[in-house]
Steps between C-alpha positions, in 0.01 A plus 500: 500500500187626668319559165665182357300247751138647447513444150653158497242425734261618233648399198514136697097562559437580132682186393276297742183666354598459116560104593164491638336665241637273248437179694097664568464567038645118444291370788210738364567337126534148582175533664316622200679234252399182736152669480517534146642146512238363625246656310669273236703742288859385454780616680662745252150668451428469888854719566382730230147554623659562884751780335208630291267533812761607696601764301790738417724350757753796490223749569364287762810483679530885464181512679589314760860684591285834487364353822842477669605853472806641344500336202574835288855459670565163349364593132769797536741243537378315233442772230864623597662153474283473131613846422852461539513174313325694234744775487780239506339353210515777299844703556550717202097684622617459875863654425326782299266575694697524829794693328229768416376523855850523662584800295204683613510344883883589488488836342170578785714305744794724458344793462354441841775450693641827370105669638536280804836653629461793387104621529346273714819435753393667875766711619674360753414754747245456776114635413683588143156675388512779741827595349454819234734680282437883575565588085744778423840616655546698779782683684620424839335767652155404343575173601563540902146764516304242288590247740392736810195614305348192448222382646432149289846384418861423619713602224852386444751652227733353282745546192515273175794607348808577715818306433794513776827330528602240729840528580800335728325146422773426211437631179260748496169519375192657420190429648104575452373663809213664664449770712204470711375651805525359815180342526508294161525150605243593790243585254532248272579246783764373468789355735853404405627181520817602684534807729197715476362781257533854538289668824333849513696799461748299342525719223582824707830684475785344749298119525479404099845339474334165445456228205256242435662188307311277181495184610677436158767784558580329891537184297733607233679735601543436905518096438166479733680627789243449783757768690422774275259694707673754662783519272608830314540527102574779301188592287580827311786528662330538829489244801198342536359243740385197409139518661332191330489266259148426354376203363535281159113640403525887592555682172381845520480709288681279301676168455785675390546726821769315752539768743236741622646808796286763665385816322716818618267716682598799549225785546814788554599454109217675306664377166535154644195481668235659226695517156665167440383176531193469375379116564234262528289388790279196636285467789313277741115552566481548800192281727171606419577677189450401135638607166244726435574692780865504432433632149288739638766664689765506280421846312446665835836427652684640187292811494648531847809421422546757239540844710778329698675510197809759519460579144176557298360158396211466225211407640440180192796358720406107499160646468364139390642312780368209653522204706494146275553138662890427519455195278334676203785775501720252487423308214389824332750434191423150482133452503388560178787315360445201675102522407575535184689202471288318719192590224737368240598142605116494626443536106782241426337257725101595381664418131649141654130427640325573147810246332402234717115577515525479101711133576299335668162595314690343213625182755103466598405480171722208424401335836112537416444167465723387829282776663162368342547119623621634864109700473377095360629358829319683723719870532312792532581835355621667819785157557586524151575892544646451838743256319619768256501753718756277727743425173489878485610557851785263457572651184524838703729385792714333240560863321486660897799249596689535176387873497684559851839375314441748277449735755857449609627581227334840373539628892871502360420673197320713665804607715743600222209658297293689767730818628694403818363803719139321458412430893509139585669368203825370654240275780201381275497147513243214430329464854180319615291781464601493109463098526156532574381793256653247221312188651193739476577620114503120479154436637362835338653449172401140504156591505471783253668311215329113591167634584353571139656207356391261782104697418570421161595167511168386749297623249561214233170347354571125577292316279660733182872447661452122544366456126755701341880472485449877601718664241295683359308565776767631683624733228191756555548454915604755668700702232319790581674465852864445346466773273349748780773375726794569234398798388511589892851454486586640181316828678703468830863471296372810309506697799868386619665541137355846514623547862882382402468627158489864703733453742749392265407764277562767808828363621642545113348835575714528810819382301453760237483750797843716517578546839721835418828350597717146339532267729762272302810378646444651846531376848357661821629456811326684890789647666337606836753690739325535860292824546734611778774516236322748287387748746821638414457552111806557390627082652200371270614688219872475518437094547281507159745697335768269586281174416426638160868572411616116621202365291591617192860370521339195527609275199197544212343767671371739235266768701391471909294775649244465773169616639291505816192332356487268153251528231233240524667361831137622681712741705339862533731737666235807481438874723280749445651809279425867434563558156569850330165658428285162617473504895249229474450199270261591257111388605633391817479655849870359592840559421609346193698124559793477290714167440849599639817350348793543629766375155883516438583732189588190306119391564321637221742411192564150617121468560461618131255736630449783282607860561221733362609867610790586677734292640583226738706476844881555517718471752485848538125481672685382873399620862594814500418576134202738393150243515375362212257167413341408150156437420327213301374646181121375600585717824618798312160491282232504790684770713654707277279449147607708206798650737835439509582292770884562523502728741264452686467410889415210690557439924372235787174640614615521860662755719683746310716278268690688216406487117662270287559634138326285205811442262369184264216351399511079388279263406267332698561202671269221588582549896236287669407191226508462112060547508572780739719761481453676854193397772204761472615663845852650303472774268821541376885402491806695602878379528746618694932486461548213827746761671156711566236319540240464740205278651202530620722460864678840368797205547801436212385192383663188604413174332593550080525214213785504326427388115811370322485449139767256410537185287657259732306257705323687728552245808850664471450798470283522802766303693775750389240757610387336890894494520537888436170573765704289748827657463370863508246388788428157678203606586347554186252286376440383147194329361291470266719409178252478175562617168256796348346253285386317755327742686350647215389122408375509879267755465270291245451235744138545567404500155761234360367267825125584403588410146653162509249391732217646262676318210498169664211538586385564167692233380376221708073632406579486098705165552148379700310657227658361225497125674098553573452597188691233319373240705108617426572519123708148507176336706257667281656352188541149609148507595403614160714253313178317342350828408866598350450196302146518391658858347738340338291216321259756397778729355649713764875530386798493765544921505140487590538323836825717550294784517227387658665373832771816470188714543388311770843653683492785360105561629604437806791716570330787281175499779782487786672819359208673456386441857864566666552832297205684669613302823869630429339831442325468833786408737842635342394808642659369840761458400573875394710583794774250430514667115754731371368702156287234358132497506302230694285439165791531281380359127801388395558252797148388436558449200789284534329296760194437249800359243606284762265369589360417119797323480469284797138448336711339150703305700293332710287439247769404231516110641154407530436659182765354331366147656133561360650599150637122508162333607449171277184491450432113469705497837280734620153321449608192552649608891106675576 
């Protein structure tokens, strides 16, 4: 209301003033006529004499509203009311034109909202940029002197990857937790929404029986008892207090962790306290300090850290630590994904600009003569190109609004394609922030793609466009532009076919990949006893035992075994290892890492995983039984290399652990994903019979997937299974039910997700290309319809004018290729990390992109050459 009455007060002013001004040109008129009048001229000439010396009355009144200020505000309102009546005039342009910009604004739109969550979202932490991720993993005794030591920082622990159950709260359940010392949520800043967070010293022996709730966890599981604070629950099998429960927004590390419960620190267990545990840190900068000093520091505090050591520790330890801004550590996996899509739909929507640059060049050329008797009455060139630059603009806000539907619509693409771990997928959402970059692709794009046609069209000669019909005329005007702008887009789709053309190319790559075992017909299910239970071996492995027997009388059961981490599943059960005759890793200053499974003897034949030497596990290989593993035969080649590995010894690297005796050698396995068979850091593989095996916690180890291989439905089976868990023990957990395939399929995601969006993409640039192109060739050849039929009378046959306007399409789309290849050739190379075995200039996919795109070439052409082939000539002449 208080900007309403100011301008009806002026809008009632400027009605006032346009009356007057009217009533002072008639007064003004009448004047001259009774002059004229009396000079004895008649009264028709008298009125035209007054007009005459009067002159252009529109101009004069143009003149006059200069005078009054803010006149440009009501010739916007007047070029948009003639612009939309235009565009309303002609739908077919208007449709096509704004369908082409709302696949690149909604492509860019979506695209954004993805880089808005997820790269340019503030954490929600007070002064977020003086929080740093200290880079590398530390053990708890590192951890408590680098947080004495320092003189720049407050640094704060915490674990990413420790699961617990929650039980005595009905069926029980595994959760994602974190460990953290007790001075987390202080450094980051955080409070809880119920209760409080964990104090200092916290995480000391006799006062870390606490548990911080998810705000999600309080809600599902505890109904959003406001009560809960101060309760006791069983996590682990140990009674915990409920502390806290923290608020809707805190997800850290992750927003799959739901509990989070102090770090254990005890500085009396050596093994505890310096061998195990090895974890990630952040850290506040503290006042007066900056990154640079932070960074600065880091190396120093490890070199001091390394004599308190109780066992020799290589001095390359985290030797290229650092301290990086929490945000950009975050989104470390994501970045370049997201840029590289964001580069992409850019493209898309550069590609929409050109279609509808090349449009309306064609539009103004029709209009020439609208536009040369709007210059007769008095329009200069800057009102006429202020005009067309206005239709532009609503052109653009019409693809911006009907781009934003779009929008809605790939975001949900987007969330079944793009992997589900990606970090702000489950919240992104069209907000104002992404309302406003579309509203300002509108205004941008608006004036990239109406600016050279609304030059163009201003630059009409007037006296040639008033004397001609202007068919001809138009025919030579701005082609040049048309073709420069379609062979533009031909270039741009060039550069997406080639991108998809690889990615697809690389994910058939990835299918062809054998991962070492057969996934077929085989369910997993996470059978996670509480650690408690297992620190007496022989429980964990008589309840296995037992579990495996009742499985396999299951009904359609063929084969069950089990193991402590799955292939492809991302786990990576690892310690360091002496091997026989190898003390260290080869090259490397540390103990070697090996990948530790811990399989059933069934394991390796259902798996289908091939036995090269020796022999697998029996039952024979039990606790008490002489130790024995079995080596991958990748492992077997780099430590023992033209030896015989049967035999041979491997042990845990710490204390004084026995040898275990090598007794088989398989084939390898792809452990961590299908591109991937281990992570640089692990330099080998070694299985061990589940009765003796061992973690990096020296601990029996607790949590194991069963895989069933059975033909029945497997939502039975695993219901016949969670009924054996609960009979053999309630508190037992069981989770995460998936077949083989599926995880195997899982492990693609990143380049299947990269792919389809690549591909449409791709699609939606040739489908622009191919419209540009057609509409050029079809605008070119009506315009040349009397020249078509001057050919004709003087001989030209029908095949002729085939030709001639099929090379016209075929010119264009060959200069477009040529420019895109050496673009393709330019930019594919960024792509190269998200490649698996193919080559970023790959010939063959450029290849097939050049026949594609020859093809789009006949087919757009095919019509409007078909059309000129047809041309009567009489019809022809006799239309000019």
């Amino acid at each position: 209301m208080a900007l309403w009455k100011p301008l009806s007060r002026w809008y009632g002013r400027r009605t006032e003033q346009e009356a007057e001004l009217e009533k002072e040109l008639r007064t003004d008129l009448e004047l001259e006529a009774e002059e004229q009048q009396e000079a004895g001229v008649s009264v028709e000439e008298a009125r035209y004499r007054a007009l005459r010396s009067l002159g252009n009355v529109a101009l004069v009144k143009e003149d006059v509203r200069k005078t009054w200020g803010w006149t440009w505000v009501e010739q916007f309102w007047q070029d948009l009311a003639y612009g939309v009546r235009g565009l309303r005039r002609n739908k077919g342009f208007t449709a096509v034109a704004a369908l082409s910009l709302a696949l690149g604004i909604g492509g860019n739109a979506a695209v954004f909202t993805l880089v808005n969550a997820v790269l340019l979202r503030r954490l929600p932490y007070p002064e977020p940029d003086r929080l740093v991720q200290v880079t590398g993993f530390y053990p708890k005794g590192a951890i408590v002197a680098m947080q004495q030591q320092s003189r720049t920082m407050d640094i704060a622990a915490y674990s990413t990857d420790s699961e617990v159950n929650l039980t005595g709260q009905g069926e029980a359940v595994r959760l994602m937790g974190s460990m953290v010392s007790a001075n987390l949520f202080a450094v980051l800043g955080a409070e809880a929404q119920l209760g409080r967070v964990m104090r200092s010293r916290k995480d000391q022996l006799g006062s870390d029986r606490v548990v911080v709730l998810s705000n999600a966890l309080w809600r599902r599981k505890f109904d959003s008892d406001p009560g809960i604070v101060g309760r006791m629950i069983a996590i682990d099998g140990a009674a915990r207090q409920v502390i806290g429960v923290m608020p809707a927004s805190f997800d850290f590390p992750s927003s799959n962790t739901q509990v989070w419960t102090p770090l254990h620190m005890d500085s009396s267990s050596s093994f505890d306290f310096w061998h195990t545990g090895f974890i990630p840190l952040i850290a506040r900068l503290r006042s007066g300090t900056t990154l640079q000093q932070a960074q600065g520091e880091v190396r120093p505090l490890i070199e001091g850290i390394l004599p308190l050591f109780p066992y020799p520790m290589a001095r390359a330890w985290n030797a290229d630590a650092t301290a990086v801004p929490l945000q950009q550590f975050l989104i470390r996996d994501v970045r370049a994904t997201l840029v590289v899509l964001q580069c992409a739909v850019a493209l898309v929507l550069l590609i929409a600009c050109c279609n509808v640059a090349s449009l309306l060049l064609a539009r103004s050329a029709v209009r020439q003569k609208e536009i040369a008797l709007r210059a007769a009455l008095g329009a200069g060139r800057g009102r006429v190109v202020r005009q067309l630059l206005t239709e532009s603009m609503v052109l653009g806000f019409a693809g911006a609004v009907t781009g934003l539907g779009l929008a809605y619509g790939v975001l949900s693409i987007f969330k079944v394609v793009l992997p589900a771990n990606t970090p702000g997928l489950a919240d992104v959402r069209i907000d104002p922030r992404v309302v406003v970059f579309a509203g300002f692709l509108a205004v941008a794009t608006g004036l990239v793609f109406g600016l050279l046609p609304a030059l163009s069209a201003s630059r009409w000669n007037l006296a040639t466009t008033l004397r001609t019909a202007g068919r001809r005329a138009a025919s030579t005007t701005g082609v040049s532009f048309r073709a420069a702008l379609i062979a533009g887009e031909v270039a741009l789709a060039v550069v997406l076919a080639v991108s998809a053309g690889l990615l697809v190319k690389s994910l058939w790559a990835l299918a062809q990949v054998n991962p070492g075992f057969s996934p077929q017909q085989i369910l997993t299910l996470r059978v996670s006893p509480n650690r408690s239970f297992c620190q007496q071996p022989s429980r964990c492995v008589a309840l296995y035992d037992e579990l495996l027997q009742r499985t396999q009388s299951i009904t359609g059961v063929s084969a069950v075994s089990a193991t402590n981490s799955l292939p492809l599943s991302g786990e990576i059960p690892a310690f360091p290892a002496e091997l026989e005759g190898h003390p260290d890793a080869p090259g490397q200053a540390l103990a070697p890492m090996l990948w530790a499974g811990a399989v059933t003897p069934e394991y390796f034949p259902m798996m289908r995983i091939p036995v090269l030497e020796g022999r697998v596990f029996t039952q024979a290989d039990g606790e008490n039984s002489e130790l024995v593993a079995i080596v991958s035969a990748a492992t077997a080649k780099r430590f023992w290399p033209g030896e015989d590995p049967i035999g041979k010894h491997v042990r845990p690297s710490w204390g004084q652990q026995p040898w275990r005796t090598v007794v088989g050698v398989v084939g390898d396995v792809r452990q961590y994903r299908v591109a991937t068979e281990l992570p640089d850091w692990i330099n080998g593989v070694v299985y061990m019979p589940y009765p003796q095996a061992v973690g990096i916690d020296r601990q029996l180890p607790s949590s194991m997937t069963l895989l069933v291989r059975s033909d029945r439905d497997s939502q039975y089976v695993a219901g016949e299974i969670r009924g054996l868990v609960t009979e053999l023990n309630p508190t037992v957990p069981v989770g995460d039910v998936r077949s083989l395939e599926a995880v195997v399929s899982s492990s693609k995601s990143q380049e299947r997700s990269m792919m389809w969006l690549f591909l449409s993409f791709a699609a939606s640039a040739v489908l622009l290309a191919a419209i540009g192109t057609y509409g050029v060739v079809s605008f070119s050849t009506t315009q040349r319809m009397y020249e078509m039929g001057v050919r004709v009378a003087l001989g030209a046959t029908r095949r002729n004018l085939f030709a001639m306007v099929l090379k016209l399409s075929l010119r264009l789309v060959l200069i477009g290729l040529a420019i895109g290849v050496v673009l393709a050739f330019a930019l594919t190379r960024t792509l190269a990390t998200f490649l698996y075995r193919v080559s970023a200039r790959d010939p063959l996919i450029f290849l097939a992109v050049a026949l594609l795109l020859v093809s789009v070439a006949v087919v757009a052409g095919f019509v409007p050459a078909r059309r000129a082939a047809r041309v009567d000539p009489m019809t022809a002449l006799r239309a000019e």
